[in-house]
PASEBA-1860 file (N, C-alpha, C; in nm, 3 decimals):
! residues 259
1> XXXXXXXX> 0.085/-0.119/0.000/0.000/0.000/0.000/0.088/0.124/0.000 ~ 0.048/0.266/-0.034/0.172/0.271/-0.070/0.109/0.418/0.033 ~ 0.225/0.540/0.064/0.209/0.609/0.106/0.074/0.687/0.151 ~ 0.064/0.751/0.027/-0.010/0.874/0.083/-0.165/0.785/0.062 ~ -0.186/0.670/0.076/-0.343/0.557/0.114/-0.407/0.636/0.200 ~ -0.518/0.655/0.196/-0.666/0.741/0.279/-0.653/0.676/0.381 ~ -0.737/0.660/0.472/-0.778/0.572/0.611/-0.910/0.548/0.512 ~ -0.985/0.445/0.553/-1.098/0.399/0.441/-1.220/0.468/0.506
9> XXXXXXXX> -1.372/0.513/0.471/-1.448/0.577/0.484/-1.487/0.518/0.576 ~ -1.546/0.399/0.576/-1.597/0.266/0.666/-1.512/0.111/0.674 ~ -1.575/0.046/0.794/-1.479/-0.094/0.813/-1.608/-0.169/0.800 ~ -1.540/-0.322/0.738/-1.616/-0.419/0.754/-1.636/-0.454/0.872 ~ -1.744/-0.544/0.969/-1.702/-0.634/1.068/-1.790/-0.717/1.097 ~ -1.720/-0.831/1.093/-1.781/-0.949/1.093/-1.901/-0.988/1.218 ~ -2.049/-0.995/1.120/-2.127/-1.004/1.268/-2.131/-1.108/1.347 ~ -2.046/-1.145/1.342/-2.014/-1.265/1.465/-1.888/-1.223/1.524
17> XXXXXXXX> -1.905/-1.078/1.560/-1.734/-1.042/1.612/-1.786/-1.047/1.746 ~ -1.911/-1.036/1.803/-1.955/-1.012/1.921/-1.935/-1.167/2.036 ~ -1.890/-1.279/1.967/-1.824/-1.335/1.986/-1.679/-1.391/2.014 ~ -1.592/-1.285/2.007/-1.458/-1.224/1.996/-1.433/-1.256/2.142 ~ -1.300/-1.348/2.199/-1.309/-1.287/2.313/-1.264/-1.198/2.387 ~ -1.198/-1.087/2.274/-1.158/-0.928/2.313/-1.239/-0.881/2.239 ~ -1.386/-0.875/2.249/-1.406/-0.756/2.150/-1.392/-0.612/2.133 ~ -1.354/-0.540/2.293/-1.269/-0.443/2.291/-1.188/-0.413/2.235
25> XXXXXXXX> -1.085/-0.506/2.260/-0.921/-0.465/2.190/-0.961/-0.512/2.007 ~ -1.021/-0.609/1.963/-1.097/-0.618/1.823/-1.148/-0.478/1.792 ~ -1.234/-0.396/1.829/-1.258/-0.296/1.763/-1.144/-0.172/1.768 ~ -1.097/-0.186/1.876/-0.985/-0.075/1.877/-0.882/-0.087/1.792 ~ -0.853/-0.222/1.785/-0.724/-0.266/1.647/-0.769/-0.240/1.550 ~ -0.901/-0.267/1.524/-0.964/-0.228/1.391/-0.957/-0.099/1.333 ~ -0.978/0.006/1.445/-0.988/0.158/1.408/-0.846/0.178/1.393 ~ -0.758/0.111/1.485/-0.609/0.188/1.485/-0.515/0.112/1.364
33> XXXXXXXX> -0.569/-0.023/1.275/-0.538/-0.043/1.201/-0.589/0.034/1.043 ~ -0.677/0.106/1.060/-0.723/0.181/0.906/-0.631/0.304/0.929 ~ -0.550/0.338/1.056/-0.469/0.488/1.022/-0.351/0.424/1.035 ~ -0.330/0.276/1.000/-0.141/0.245/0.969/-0.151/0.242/0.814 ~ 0.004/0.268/0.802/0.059/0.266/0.652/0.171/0.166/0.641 ~ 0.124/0.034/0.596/0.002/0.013/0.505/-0.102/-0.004/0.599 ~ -0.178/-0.001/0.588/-0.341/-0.030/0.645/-0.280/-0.190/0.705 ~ -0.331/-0.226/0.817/-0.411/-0.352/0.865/-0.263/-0.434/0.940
41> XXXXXXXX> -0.136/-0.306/0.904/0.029/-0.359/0.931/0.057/-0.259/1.091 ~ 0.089/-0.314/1.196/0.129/-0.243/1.326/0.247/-0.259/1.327 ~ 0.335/-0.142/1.367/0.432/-0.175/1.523/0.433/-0.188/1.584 ~ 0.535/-0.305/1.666/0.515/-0.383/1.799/0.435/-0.307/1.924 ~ 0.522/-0.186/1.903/0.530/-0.079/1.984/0.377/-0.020/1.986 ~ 0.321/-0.031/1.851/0.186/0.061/1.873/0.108/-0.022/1.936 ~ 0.076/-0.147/1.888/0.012/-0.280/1.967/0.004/-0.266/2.128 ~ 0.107/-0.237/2.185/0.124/-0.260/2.316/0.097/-0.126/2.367
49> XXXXXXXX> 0.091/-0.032/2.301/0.049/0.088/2.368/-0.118/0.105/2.351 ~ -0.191/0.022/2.226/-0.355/-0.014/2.232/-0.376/-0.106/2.322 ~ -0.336/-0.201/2.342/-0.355/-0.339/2.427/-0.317/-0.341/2.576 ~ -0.180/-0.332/2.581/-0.107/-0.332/2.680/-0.026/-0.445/2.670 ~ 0.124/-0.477/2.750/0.178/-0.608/2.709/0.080/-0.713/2.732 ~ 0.010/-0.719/2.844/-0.016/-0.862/2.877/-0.178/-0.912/2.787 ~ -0.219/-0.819/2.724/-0.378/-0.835/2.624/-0.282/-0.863/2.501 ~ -0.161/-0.800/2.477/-0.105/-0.796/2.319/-0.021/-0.965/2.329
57> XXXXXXXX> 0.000/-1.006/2.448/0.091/-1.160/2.425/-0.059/-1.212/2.402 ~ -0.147/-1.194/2.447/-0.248/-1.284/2.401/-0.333/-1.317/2.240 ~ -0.282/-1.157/2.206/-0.290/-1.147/2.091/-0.240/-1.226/1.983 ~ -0.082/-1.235/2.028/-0.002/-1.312/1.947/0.020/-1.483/1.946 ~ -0.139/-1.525/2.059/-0.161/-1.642/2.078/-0.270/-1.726/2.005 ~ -0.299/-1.817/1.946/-0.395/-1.892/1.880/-0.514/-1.892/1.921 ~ -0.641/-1.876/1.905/-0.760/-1.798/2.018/-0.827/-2.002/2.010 ~ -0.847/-2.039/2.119/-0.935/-2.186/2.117/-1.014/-2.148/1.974
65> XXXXXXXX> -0.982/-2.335/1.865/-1.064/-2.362/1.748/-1.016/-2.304/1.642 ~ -0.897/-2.203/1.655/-0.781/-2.134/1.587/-0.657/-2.178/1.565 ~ -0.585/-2.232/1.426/-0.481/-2.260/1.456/-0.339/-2.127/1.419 ~ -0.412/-2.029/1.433/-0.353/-1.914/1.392/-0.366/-1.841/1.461 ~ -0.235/-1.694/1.536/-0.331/-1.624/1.637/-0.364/-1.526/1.504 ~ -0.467/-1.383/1.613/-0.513/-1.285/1.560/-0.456/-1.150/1.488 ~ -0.303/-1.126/1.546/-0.170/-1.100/1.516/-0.120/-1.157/1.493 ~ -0.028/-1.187/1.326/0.036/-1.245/1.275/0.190/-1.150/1.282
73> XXXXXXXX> 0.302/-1.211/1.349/0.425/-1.116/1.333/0.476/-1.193/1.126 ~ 0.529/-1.056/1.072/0.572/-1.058/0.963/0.676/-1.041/0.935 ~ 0.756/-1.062/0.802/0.887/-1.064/0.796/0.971/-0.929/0.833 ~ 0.905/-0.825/0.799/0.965/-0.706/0.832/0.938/-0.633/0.987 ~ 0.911/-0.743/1.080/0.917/-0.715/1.201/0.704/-0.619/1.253 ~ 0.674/-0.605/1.145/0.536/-0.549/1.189/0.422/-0.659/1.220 ~ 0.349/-0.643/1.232/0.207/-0.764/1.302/0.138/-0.689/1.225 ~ 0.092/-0.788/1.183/-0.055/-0.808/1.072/-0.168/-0.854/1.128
81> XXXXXXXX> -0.239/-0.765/1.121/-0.422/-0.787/1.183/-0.516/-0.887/1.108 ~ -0.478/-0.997/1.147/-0.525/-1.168/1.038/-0.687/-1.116/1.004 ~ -0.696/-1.125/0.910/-0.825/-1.106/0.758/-0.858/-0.951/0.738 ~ -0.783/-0.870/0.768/-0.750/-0.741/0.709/-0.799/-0.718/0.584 ~ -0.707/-0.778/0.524/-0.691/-0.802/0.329/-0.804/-0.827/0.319 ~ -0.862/-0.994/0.363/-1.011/-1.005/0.334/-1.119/-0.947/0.326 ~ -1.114/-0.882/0.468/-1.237/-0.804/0.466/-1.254/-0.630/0.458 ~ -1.159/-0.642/0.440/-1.168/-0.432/0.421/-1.089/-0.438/0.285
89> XXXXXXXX> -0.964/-0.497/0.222/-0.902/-0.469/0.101/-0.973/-0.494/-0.049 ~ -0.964/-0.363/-0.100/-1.016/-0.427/-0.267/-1.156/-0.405/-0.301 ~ -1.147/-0.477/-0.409/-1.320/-0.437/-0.513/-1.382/-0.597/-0.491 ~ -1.381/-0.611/-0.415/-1.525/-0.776/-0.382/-1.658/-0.797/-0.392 ~ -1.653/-0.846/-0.444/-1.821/-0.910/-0.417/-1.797/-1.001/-0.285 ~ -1.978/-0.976/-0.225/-1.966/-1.080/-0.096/-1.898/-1.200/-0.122 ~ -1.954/-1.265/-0.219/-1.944/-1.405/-0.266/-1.766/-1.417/-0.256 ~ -1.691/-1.328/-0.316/-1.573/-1.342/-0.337/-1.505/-1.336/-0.168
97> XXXXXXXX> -1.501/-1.241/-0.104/-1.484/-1.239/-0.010/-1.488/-1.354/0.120 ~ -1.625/-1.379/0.071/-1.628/-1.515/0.169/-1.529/-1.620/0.127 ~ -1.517/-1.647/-0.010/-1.408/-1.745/-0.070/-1.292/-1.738/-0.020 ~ -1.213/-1.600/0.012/-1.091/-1.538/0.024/-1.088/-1.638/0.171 ~ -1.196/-1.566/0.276/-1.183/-1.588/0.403/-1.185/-1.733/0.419 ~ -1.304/-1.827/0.359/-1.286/-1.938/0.402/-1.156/-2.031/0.328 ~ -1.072/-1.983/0.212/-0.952/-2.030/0.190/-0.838/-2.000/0.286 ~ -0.843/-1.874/0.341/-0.756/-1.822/0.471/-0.752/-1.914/0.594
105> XXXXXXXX> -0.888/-1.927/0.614/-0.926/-2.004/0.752/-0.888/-2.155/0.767 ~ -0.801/-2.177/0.839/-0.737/-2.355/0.845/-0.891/-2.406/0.931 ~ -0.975/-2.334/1.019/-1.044/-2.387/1.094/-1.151/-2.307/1.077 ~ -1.288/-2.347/1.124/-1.376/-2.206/1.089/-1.427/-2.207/1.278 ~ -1.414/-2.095/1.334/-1.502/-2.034/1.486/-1.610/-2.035/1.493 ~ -1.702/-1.972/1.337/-1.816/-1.941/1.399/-1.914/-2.034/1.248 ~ -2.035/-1.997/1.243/-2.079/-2.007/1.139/-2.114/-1.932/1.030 ~ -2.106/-1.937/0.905/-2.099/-1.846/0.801/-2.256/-1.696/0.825
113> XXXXXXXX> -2.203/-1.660/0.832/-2.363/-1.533/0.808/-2.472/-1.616/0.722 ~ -2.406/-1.636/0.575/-2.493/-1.659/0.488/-2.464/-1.803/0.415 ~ -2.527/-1.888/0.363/-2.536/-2.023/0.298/-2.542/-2.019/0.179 ~ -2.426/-1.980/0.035/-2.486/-2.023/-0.064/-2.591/-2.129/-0.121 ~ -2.671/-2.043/-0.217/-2.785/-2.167/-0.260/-2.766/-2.269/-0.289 ~ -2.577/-2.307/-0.358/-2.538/-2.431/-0.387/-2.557/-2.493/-0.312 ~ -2.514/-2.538/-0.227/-2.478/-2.550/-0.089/-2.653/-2.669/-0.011 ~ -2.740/-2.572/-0.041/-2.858/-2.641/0.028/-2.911/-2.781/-0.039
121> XXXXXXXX> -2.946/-2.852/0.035/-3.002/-2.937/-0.058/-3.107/-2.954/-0.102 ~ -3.113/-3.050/-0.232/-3.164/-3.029/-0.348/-3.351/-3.123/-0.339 ~ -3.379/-3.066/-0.203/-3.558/-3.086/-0.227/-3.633/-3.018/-0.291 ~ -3.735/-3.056/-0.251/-3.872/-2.986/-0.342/-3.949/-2.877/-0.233 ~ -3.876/-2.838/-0.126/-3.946/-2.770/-0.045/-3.884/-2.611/-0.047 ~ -3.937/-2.548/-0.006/-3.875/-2.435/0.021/-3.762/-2.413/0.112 ~ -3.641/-2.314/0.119/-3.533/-2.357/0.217/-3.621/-2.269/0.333 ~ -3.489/-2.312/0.460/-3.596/-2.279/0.596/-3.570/-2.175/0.625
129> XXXXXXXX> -3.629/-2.103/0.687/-3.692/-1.947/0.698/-3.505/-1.865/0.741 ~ -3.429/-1.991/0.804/-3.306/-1.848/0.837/-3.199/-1.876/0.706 ~ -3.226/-1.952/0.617/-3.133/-1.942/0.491/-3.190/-1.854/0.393 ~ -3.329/-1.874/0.416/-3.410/-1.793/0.285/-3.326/-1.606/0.340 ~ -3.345/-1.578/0.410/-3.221/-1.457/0.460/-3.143/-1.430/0.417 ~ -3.052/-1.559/0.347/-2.926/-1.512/0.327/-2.919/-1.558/0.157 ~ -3.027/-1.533/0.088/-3.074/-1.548/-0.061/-2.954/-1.463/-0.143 ~ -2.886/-1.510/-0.166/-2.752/-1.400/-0.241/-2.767/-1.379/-0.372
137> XXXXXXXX> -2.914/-1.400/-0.435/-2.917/-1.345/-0.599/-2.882/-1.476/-0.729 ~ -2.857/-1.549/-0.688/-2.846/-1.654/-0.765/-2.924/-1.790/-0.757 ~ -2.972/-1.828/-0.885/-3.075/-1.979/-0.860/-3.014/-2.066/-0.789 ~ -3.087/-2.194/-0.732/-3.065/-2.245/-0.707/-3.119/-2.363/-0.774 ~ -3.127/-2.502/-0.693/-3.200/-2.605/-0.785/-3.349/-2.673/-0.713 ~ -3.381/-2.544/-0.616/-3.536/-2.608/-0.553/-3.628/-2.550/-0.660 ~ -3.718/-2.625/-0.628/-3.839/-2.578/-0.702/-3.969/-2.571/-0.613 ~ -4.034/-2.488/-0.636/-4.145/-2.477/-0.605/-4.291/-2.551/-0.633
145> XXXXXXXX> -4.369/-2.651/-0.634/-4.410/-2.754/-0.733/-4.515/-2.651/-0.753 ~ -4.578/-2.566/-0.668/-4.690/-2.528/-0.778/-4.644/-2.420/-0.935 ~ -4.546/-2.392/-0.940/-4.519/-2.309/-1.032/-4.386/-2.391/-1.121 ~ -4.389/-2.527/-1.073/-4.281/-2.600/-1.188/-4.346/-2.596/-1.335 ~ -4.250/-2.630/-1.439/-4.256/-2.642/-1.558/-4.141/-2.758/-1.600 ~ -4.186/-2.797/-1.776/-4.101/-2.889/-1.827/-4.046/-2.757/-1.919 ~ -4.104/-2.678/-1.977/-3.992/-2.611/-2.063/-3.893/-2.544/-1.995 ~ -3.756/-2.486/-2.046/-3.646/-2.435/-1.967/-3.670/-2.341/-1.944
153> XXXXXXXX> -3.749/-2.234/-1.989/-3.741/-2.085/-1.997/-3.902/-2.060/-1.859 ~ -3.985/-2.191/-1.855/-4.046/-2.183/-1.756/-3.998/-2.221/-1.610 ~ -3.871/-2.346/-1.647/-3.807/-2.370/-1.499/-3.712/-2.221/-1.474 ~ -3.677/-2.158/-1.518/-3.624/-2.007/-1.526/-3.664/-1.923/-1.410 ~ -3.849/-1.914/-1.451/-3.884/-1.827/-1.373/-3.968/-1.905/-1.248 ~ -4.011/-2.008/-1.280/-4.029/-2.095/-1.144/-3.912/-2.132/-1.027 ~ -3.823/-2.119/-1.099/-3.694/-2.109/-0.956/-3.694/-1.960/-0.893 ~ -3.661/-1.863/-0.996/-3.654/-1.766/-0.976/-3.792/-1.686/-0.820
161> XXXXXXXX> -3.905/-1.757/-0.895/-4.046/-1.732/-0.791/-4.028/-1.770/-0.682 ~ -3.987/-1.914/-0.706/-3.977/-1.976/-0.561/-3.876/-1.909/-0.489 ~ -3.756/-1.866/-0.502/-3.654/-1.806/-0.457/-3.746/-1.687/-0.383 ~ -3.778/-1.599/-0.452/-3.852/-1.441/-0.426/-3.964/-1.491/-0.303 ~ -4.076/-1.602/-0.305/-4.156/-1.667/-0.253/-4.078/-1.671/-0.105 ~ -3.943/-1.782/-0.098/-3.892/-1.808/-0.016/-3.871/-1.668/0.048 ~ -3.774/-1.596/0.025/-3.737/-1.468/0.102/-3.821/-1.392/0.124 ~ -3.963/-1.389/0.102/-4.044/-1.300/0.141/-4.163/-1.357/0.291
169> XXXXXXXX> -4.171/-1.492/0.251/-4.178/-1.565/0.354/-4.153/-1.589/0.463 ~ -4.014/-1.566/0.445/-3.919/-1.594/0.560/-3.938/-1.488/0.672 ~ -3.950/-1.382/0.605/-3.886/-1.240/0.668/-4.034/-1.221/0.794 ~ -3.989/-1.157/0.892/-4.128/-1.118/0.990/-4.195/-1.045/0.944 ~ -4.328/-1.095/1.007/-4.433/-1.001/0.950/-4.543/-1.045/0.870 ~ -4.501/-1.136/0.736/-4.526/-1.174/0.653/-4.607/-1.244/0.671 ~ -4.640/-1.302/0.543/-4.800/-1.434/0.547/-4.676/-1.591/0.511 ~ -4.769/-1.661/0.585/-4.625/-1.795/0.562/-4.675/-1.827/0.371
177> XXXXXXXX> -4.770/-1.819/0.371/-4.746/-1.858/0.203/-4.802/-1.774/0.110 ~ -4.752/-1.739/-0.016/-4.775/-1.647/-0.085/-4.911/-1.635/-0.130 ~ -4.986/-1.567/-0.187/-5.077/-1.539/-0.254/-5.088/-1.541/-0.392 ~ -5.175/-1.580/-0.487/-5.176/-1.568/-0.633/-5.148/-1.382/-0.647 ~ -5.151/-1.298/-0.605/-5.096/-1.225/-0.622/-4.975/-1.202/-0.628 ~ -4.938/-1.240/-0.488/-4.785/-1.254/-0.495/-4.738/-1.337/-0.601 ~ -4.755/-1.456/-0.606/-4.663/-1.476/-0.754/-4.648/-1.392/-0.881 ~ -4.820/-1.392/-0.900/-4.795/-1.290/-1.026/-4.712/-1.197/-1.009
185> XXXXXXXX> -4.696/-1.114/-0.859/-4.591/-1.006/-0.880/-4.420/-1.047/-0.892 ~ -4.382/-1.170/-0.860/-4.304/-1.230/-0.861/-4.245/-1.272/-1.035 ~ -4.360/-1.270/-1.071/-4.355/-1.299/-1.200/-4.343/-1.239/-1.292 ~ -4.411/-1.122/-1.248/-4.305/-0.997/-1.314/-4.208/-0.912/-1.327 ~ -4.163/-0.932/-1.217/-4.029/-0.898/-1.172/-3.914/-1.009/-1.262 ~ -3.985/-1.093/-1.298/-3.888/-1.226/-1.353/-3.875/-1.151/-1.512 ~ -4.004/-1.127/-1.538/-4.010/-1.092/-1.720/-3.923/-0.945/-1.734 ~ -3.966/-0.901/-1.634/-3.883/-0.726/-1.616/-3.744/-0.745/-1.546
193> XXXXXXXX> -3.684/-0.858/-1.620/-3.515/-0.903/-1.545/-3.482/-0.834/-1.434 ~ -3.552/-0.836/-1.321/-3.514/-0.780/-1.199/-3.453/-0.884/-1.136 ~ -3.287/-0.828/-1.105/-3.225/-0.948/-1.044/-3.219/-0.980/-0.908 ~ -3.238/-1.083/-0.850/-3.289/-1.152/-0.755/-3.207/-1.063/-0.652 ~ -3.083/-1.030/-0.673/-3.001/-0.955/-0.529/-3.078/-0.806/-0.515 ~ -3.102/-0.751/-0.622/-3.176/-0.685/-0.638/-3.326/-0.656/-0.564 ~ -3.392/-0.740/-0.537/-3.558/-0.818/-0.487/-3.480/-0.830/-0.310 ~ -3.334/-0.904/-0.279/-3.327/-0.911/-0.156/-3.275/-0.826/-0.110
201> XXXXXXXX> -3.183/-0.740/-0.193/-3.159/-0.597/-0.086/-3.254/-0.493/-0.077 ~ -3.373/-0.517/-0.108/-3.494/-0.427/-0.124/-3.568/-0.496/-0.033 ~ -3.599/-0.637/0.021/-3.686/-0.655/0.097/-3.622/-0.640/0.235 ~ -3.527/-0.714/0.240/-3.413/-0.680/0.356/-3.400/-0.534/0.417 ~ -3.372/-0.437/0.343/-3.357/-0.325/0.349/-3.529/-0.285/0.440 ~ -3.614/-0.310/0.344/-3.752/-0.253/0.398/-3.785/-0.327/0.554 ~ -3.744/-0.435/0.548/-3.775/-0.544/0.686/-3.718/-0.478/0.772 ~ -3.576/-0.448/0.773/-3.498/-0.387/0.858/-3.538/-0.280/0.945
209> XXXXXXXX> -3.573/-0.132/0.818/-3.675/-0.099/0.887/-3.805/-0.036/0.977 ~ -3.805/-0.218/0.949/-3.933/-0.201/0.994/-3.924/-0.310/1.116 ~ -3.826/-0.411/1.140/-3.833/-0.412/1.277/-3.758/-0.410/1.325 ~ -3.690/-0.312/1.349/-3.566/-0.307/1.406/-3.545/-0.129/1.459 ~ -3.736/-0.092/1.438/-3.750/0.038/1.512/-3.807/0.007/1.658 ~ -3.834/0.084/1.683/-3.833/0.033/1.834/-4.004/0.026/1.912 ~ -4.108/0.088/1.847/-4.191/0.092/1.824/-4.244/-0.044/1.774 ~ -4.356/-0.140/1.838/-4.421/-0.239/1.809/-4.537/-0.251/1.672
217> XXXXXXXX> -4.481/-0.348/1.641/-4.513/-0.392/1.505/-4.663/-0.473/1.524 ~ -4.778/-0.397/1.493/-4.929/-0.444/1.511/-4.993/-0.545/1.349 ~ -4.931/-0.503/1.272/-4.993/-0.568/1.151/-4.915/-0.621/1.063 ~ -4.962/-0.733/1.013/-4.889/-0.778/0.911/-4.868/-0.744/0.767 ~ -4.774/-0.777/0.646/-4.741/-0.742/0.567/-4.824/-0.812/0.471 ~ -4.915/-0.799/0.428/-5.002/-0.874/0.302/-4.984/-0.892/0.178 ~ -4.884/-0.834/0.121/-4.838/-0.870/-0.030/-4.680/-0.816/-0.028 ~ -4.664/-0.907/-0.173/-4.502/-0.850/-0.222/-4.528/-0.695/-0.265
225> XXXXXXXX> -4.666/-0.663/-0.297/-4.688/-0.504/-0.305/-4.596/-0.468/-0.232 ~ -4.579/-0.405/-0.098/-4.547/-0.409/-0.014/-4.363/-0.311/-0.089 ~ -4.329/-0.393/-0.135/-4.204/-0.369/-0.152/-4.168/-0.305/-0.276 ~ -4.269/-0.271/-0.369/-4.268/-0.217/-0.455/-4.170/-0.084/-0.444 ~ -4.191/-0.007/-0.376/-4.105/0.152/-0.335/-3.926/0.126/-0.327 ~ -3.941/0.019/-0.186/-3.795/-0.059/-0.191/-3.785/-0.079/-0.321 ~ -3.808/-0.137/-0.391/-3.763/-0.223/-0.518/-3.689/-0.056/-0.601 ~ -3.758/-0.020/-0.615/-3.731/0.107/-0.705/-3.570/0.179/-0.613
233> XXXXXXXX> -3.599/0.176/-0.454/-3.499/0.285/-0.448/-3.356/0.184/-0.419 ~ -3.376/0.016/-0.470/-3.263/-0.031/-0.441/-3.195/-0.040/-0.571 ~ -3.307/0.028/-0.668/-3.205/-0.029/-0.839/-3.186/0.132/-0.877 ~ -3.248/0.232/-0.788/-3.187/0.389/-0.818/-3.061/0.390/-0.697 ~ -3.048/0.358/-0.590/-2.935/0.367/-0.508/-2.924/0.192/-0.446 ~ -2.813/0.105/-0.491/-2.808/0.053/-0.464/-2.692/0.014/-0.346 ~ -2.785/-0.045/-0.233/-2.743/-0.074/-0.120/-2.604/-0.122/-0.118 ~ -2.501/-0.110/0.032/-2.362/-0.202/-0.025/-2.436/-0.307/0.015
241> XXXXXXXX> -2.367/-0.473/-0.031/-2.363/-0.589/0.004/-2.351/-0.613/0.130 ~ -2.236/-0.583/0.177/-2.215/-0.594/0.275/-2.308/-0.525/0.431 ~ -2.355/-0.434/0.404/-2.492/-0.353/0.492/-2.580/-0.464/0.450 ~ -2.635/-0.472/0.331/-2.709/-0.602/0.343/-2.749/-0.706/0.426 ~ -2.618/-0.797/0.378/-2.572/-0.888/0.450/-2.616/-0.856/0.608 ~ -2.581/-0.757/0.675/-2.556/-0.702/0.825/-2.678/-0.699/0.854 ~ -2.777/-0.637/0.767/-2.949/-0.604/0.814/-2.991/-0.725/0.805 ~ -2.995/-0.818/0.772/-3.027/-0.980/0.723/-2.971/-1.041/0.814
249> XXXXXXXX> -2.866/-1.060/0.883/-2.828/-1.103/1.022/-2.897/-1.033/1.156 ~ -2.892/-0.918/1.165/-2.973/-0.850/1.238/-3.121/-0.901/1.263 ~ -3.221/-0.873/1.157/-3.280/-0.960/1.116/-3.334/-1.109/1.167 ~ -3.265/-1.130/1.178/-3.279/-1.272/1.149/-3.254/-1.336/1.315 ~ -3.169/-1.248/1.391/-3.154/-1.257/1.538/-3.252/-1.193/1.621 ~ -3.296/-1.116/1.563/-3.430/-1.019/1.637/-3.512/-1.101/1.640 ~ -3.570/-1.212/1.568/-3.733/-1.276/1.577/-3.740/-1.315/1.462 ~ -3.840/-1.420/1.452/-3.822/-1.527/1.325/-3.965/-1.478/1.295
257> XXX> -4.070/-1.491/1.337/-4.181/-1.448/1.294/-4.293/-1.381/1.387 ~ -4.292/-1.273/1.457/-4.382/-1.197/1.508/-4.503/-1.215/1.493 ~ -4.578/-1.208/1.398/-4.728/-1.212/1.406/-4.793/-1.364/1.313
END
């Protein structure tokens, strides 16, 4: 990285940091690592003046289920703040990112935020209400049986439905199963190539919120109508991924289904 590098606008952080067992000294390294040059690289010396010696030897220790500590010392004598690179460096997509991290990781601590659709298996049911959450925009291979087809261009938008179906389902508030309305609106969103990440950072976004104000939630959500407004202001300003991601965990820890 080379000199005159910004400090970055915002940091990633992993929502399972609250699990950390410094999450103190974790957020403080975090902030005091975006004003080193290079980014995410300390001196011994600065470490121990954030930490103190006896928090910073612990640092430089393997945390239980880790075979790596959290400070990595490097060849040129500085400590490296382990998944730095991963999660704050560069132009990523989530998808990529997670790749980076889980190739990094000899062991994994916690569990992933989100489940690619590959990943689930391959029934005829809908996935269950805390994966449908983590819907990342790409088909998968469930189907929905009332809206299957034999031609290809109909299994297209019958995955696609069921996908939209699933995540709208899932989310609180909602009706557990869609309405012939709702599909049809589902269904047009399919013909009007609205892409599925698209549909979840718009419902996500609107869910968010809406419960995650503090004020009690009396009625339920009766159609994908509903999200129509979202839809529009997520393909005129589109959300980061990563906020996404964060409201969808949030989400998803607050209450599974309220009403």
């Amino acid at each position: 990285m080379s000199k005159g590098q910004l400090t970055k606008v915002y940091l990633r952080l992993d929502p399972d940091a609250d699990q950390h067992p410094d999450v103190e000294g974790l957020v403080l390294l975090m902030c005091a690592a975006n004003r080193q040059r290079p980014r995410g690289r300390f001196h011994p010396d600065i470490v121990k003046k954030i930490l103190g010696p006896k928090r910073m030897a612990a640092w430089l220790k393997p945390k239980p289920g880790k075979t790596r500590p959290d400070l990595l010392p490097q060849g040129d004598g500085t400590l490296y703040l382990d998944g730095w690179d991963e999660w704050q460096e560069g132009d990523h997509t989530v998808g990529e990112r997670v790749a980076r991290l889980r190739a990094r990781r000899s062991t994994t601590v916690t569990t992933p935020v989100t489940q690619p659709l590959q990943e689930r298996s391959p029934d005829r049911n809908p996935p269950p209400r805390h994966q449908a959450l983590g819907v990342n925009g790409r088909s998968s291979s469930n189907k929905n049986p009332e809206t299957s087809s034999s031609s290809p261009g109909d299994d297209d938008e019958s995955r696609y439905v069921a996908e939209v179906v699933a995540l709208y389902t899932a989310m609180p508030g909602t009706r557990d199963r869609p309405t012939r309305s709702d599909l049809a609106i589902a269904k047009d969103w399919f013909k009007a190539d609205l892409p599925l990440a698209v549909v979840r950072a718009a419902v996500v976004m609107a869910i968010a919120r809406r419960v995650l104000r503090t004020t009690p939630i009396t009625q339920r959500i009766a159609s994908l109508a509903y999200f129509r407004d979202a839809i529009a202001e997520a393909k005129a300003a589109p959300p980061d991924p990563d906020y996404v991601d964060l409201m969808a965990s949030r989400i998803r820890s607050k209450q599974e289904k309220p009403l």
